[in-house]
C-alpha positions as CSV (number, residue, x, y, z in Angstrom):
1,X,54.7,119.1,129.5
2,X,55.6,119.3,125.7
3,X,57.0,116.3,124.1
4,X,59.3,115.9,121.1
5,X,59.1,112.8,119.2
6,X,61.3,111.7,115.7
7,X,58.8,109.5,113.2
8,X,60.6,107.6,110.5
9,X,57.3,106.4,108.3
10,X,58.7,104.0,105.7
11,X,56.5,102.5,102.7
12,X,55.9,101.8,99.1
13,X,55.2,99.3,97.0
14,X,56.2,96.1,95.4
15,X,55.5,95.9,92.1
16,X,54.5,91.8,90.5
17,X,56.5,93.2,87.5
18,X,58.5,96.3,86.5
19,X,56.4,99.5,86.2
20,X,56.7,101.6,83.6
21,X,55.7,104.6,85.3
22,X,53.7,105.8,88.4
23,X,51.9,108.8,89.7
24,X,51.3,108.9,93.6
25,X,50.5,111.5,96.3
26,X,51.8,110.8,99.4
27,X,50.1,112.8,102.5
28,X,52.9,112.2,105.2
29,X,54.4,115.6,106.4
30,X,52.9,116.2,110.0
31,X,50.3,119.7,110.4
32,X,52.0,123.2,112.0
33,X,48.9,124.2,114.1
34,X,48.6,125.6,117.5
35,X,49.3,122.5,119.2
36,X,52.2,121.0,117.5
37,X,55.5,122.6,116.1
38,X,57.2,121.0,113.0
39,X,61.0,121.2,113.8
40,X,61.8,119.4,110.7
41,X,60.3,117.3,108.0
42,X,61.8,114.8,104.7
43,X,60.7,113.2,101.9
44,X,63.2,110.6,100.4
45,X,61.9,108.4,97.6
46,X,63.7,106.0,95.4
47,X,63.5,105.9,92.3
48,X,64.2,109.4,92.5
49,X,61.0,111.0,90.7
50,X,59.4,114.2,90.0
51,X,57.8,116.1,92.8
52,X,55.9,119.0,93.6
53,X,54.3,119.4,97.1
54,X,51.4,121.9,97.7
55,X,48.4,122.0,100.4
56,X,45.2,120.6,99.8
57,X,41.6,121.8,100.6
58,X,42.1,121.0,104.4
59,X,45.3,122.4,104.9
60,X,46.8,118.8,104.5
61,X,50.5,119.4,102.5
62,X,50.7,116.9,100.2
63,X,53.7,115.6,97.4
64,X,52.9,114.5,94.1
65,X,55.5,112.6,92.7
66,X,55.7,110.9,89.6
67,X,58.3,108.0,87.7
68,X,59.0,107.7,83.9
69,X,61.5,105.1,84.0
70,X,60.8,101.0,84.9
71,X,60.8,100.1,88.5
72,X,60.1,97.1,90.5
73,X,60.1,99.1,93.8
74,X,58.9,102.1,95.1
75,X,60.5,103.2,98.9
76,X,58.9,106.0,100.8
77,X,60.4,107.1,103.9
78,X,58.9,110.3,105.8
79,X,60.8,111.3,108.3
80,X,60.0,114.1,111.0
81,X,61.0,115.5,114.4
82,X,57.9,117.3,116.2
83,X,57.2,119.0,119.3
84,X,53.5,118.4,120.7
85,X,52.3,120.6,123.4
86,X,48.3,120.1,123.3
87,X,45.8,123.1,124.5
88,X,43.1,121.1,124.9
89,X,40.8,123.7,124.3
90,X,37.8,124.2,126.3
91,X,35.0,123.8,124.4
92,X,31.5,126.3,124.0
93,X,29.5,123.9,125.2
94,X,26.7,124.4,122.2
95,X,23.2,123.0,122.4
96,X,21.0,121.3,120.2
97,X,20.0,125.0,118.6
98,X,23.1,126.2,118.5
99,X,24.1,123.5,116.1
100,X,21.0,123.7,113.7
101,X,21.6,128.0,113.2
102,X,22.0,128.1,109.7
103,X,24.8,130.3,109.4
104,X,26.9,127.0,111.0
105,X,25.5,124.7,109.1
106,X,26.5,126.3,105.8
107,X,30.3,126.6,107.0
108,X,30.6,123.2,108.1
109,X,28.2,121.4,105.9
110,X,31.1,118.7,104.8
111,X,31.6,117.9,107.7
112,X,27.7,116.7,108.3
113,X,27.4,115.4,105.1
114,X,27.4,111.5,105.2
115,X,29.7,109.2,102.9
116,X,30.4,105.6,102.2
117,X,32.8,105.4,104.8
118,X,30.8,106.7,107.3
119,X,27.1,105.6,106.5
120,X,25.7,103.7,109.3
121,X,23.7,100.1,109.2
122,X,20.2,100.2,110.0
123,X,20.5,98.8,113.5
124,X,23.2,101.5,114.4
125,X,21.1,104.4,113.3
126,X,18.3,103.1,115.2
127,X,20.6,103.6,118.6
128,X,22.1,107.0,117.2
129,X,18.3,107.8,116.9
130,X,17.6,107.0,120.1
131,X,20.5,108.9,122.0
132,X,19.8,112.1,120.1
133,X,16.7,111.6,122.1
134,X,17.7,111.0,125.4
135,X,20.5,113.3,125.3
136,X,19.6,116.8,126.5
137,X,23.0,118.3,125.2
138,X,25.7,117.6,122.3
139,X,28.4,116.7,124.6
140,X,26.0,114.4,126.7
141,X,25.7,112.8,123.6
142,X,29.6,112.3,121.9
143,X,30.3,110.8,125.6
144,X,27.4,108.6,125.4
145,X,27.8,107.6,121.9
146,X,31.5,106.7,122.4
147,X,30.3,104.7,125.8
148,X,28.5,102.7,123.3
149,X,30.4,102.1,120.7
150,X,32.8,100.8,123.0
151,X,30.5,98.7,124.3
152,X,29.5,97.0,121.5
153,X,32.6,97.4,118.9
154,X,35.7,95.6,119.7
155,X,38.9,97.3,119.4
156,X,40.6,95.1,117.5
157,X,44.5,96.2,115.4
158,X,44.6,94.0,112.2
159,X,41.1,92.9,112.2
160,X,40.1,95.4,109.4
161,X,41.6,97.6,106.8
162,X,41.3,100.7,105.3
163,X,38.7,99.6,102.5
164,X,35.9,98.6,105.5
165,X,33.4,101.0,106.2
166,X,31.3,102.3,109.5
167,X,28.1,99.5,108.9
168,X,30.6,96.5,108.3
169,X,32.2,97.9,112.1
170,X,29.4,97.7,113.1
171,X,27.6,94.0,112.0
172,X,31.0,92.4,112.7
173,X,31.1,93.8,116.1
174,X,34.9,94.7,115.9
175,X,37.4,97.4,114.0
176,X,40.3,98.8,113.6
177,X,40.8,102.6,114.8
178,X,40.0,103.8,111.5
179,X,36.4,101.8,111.7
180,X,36.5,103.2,114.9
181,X,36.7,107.1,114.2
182,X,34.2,106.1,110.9
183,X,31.3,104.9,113.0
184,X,32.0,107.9,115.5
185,X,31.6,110.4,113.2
186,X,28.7,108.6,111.2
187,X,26.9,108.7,114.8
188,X,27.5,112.3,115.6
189,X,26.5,113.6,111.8
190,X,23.7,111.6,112.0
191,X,22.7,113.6,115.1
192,X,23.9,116.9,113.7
193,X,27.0,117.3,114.9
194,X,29.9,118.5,112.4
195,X,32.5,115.9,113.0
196,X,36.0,115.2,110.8
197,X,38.8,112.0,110.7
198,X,42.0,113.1,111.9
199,X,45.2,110.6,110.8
200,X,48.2,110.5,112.5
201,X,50.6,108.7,114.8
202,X,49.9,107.8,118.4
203,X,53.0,106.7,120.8
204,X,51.1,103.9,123.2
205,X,53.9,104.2,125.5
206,X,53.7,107.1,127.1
207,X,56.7,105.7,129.7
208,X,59.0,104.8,126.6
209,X,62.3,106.4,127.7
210,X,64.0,109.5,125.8
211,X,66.0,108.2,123.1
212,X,64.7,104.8,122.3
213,X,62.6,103.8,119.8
214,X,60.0,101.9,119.3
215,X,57.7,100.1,116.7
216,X,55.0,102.6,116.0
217,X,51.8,102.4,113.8
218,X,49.3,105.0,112.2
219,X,46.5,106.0,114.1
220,X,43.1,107.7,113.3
221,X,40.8,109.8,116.0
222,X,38.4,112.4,115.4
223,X,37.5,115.7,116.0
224,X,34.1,117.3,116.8
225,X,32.3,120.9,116.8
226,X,31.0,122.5,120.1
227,X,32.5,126.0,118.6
228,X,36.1,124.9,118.6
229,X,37.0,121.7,117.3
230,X,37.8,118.8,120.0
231,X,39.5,116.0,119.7
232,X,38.9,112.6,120.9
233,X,40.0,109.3,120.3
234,X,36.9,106.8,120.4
235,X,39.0,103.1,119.8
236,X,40.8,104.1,123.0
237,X,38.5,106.3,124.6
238,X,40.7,109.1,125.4
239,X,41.6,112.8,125.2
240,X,45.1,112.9,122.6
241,X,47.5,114.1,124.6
242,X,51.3,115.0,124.1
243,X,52.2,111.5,122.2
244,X,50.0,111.9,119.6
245,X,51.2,113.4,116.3
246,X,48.2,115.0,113.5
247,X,49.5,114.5,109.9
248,X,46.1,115.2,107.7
249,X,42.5,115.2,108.5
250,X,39.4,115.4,106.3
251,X,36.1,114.2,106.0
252,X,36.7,110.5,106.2
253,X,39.9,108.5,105.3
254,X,39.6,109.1,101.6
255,X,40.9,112.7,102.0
256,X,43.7,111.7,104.3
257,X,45.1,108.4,102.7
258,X,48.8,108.2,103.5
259,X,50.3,107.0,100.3
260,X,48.5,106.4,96.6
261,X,48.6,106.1,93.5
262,X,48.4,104.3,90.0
263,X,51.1,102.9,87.8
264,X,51.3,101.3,84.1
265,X,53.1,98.0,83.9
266,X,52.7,94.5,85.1
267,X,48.8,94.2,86.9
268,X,49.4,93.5,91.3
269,X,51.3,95.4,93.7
270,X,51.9,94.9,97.4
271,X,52.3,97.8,100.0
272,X,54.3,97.6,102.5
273,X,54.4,99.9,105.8
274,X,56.8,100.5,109.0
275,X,56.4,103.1,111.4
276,X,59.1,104.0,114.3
277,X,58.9,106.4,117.1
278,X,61.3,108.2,118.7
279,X,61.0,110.1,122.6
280,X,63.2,113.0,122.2
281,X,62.3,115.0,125.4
């Protein structure tokens, strides 16, 4: 059953001193696709700027605003009513050859391609190395690999931020979903598979009744080749289902950041972040 949910995404920053202008992009308008339905979407910033919103590389859409006049506070609400109504498609169930044909690897090369975000510490490539072995299929080896991670990496909310990286996940034994999806998909490009960071919103409360609303938070999963892409979300080990919303995805958190940006004025800034979540049916 298809669920419609109302995200109010409020943030922005705080500024040690007036600025005296800023440029930002803000990636924060939920993706049309097959498996969710934009009904409605808003951008309201104060101080009113400049904007112009296009769609990126990935299909993310994307505002760039800018300010010219002093401010001590930038406000950025996002504010979207969606209707989710997942596929889950089945996927081709590809083998170790199917994934090495050239013609593949040339159309999804960024997504194999590793990064700072995603490279993996010695110890962890070691196990990634040995799976691939062992593992007589590509899906054997995403459910294994995520059966490990979560065996060895904690789940933790607040533990991290977004500046870690996969190998510090990894050595500190503990992350945040974004480490999460970033050792996951350094794992299953390190064995060959095209994998990609999906950002969005995830309602924990699947029993939360229609019309109340509820503290929310951002959420990152990923999404795998086996001729279709498939999500999965490795800090919670499950399929996203109908209360999970996709805003952006991308190689690795870098191409997906929510909101930034630069600004002239006095040095030190402080973001701030609320997210609320809204059952509608």
């Amino acid at each position: 059953m298809s669920t419609t949910l109302r995200l109010v995404h409020r943030t922005g920053y705080t500024y040690n001193g007036p600025a005296v202008a800023s440029y930002n992009q803000a990636r924060l308008a939920p993706r049309a696709n097959t498996d969710q339905s934009v009904l409605h979407t808003r951008l309201d910033i104060v101080p009113t700027p400049w904007i112009e919103t296009w769609t990126d590389y990935y299909g993310n859409t994307v505002a760039s605003f800018e300010l010219h006049e002093a401010h001590e506070e930038l406000k950025v609400a996002a504010i979207s009513t969606v209707t989710v109504d997942r596929k889950r498609p089945q996927g081709r169930q590809l083998s170790w050859a199917d994934l090495a044909e050239p013609d593949l690897l040339g159309d999804l090369d960024e997504f194999l391609q590793t990064s700072g975000r995603v490279e993996l510490a010695d110890a962890f490539a070691e196990v990634v190395g040995q799976l691939r072995e062992t593992c007589a299929t590509p899906t054997e080896f995403v459910d294994r690999l995520i059966d490990r991670i979560a065996a060895d990496v904690e789940y933790v909310r607040g533990r991290t931020n977004v500046r870690s990286h996969a190998s510090v996940a990894w050595e500190t034994r503990s992350g945040a979903c974004q480490d999460i999806a970033h050792l996951t998909i350094g794992g299953l490009r390190a064995a060959g598979i095209p994998a990609r960071y999906v950002a969005g919103y995830a309602l924990l409360d699947g029993d939360a009744p229609v019309g109340e609303t509820i503290p929310a938070e951002t959420h990152a999963w990923v999404q795998w080749w086996d001729g279709v892409w498939l999500d999965i979300d490795p800090a919670r080990r499950v399929v996203p289902d109908n209360f999970y919303i996709e805003v952006a995805h991308g190689r690795d958190y870098d191409d997906v950041v929510p909101l930034r940006g630069i600004f002239t004025g006095s040095p030190g800034s402080r973001i701030f972040v609320t997210v609320e979540i809204s059952r509608l049916a």
